[in-house]
C-alpha positions in Angstrom: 17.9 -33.3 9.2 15.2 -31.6 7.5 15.5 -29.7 3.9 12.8 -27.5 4.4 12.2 -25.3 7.6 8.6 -26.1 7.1 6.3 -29.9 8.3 7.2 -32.4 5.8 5.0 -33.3 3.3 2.8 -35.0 2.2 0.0 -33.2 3.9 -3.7 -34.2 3.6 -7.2 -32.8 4.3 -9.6 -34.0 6.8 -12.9 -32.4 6.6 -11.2 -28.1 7.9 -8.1 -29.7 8.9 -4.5 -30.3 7.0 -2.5 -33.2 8.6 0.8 -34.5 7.9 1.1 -38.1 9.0 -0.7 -37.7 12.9 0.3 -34.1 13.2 -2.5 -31.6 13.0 -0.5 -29.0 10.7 -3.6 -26.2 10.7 -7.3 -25.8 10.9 -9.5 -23.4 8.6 -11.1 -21.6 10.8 -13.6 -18.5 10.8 -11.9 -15.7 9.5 -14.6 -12.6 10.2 -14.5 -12.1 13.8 -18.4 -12.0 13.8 -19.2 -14.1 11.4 -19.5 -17.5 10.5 -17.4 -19.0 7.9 -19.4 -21.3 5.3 -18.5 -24.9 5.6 -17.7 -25.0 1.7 -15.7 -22.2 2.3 -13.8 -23.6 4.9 -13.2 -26.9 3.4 -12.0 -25.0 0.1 -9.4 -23.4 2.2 -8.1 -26.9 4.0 -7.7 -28.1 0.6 -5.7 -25.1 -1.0 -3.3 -25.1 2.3 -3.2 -29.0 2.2 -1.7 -28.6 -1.3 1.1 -26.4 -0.5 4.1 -28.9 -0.4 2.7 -29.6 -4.0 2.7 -26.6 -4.8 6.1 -25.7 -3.5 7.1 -28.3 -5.8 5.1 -28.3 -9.2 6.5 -24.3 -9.2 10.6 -26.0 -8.2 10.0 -28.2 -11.3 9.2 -25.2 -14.0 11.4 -23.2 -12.6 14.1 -26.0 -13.6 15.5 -25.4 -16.8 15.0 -28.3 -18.0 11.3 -28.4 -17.7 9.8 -30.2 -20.3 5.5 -31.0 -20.5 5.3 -33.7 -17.5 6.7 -30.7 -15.2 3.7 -28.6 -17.0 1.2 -31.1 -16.8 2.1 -32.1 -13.0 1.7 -28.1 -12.2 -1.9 -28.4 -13.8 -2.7 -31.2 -12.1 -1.5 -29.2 -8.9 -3.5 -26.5 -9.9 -6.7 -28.8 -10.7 -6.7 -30.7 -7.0 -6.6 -26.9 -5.4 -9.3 -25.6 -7.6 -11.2 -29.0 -6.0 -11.6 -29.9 -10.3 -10.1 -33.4 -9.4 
């Protein structure tokens, strides 16, 4: 049984898509109905959502209160990966 509603993670990025395991979780896709979305653009977006579950997590941890500096430094690292710094 499952202890989140949402895919398990860990999720990855490949190239506009986000995977977890063989399942394709979503695509970054255009998102002007006219217009083309930039390839950087879209792969910055795949990246952000492939994080989530990380995300999810790093925010659990300070939340906690007993978060001490490694819960800290794993939410910058977090933040780092999304911001494509690492």
């Amino acid at each position: 049984m499952r202890t989140t509603p949402f895919t398990p993670g860990p999720w990855r990025q490949t190239g506009p898509n986000v995977r977890a395991g063989d399942a394709l979780i979503c695509y970054a896709m255009n998102h002007h109905a006219n217009a083309e979305t930039p390839e950087p653009e879209k792969l910055a977006n795949a990246r952000l959502m492939s994080l989530a579950p990380q995300m999810l997590l790093a925010l659990e941890r300070l939340a906690h209160p007993m978060a001490d500096d490694d819960d800290l430094d794993y939410a910058r690292e977090v933040i780092a990966r999304a911001k494509g710094q690492q």
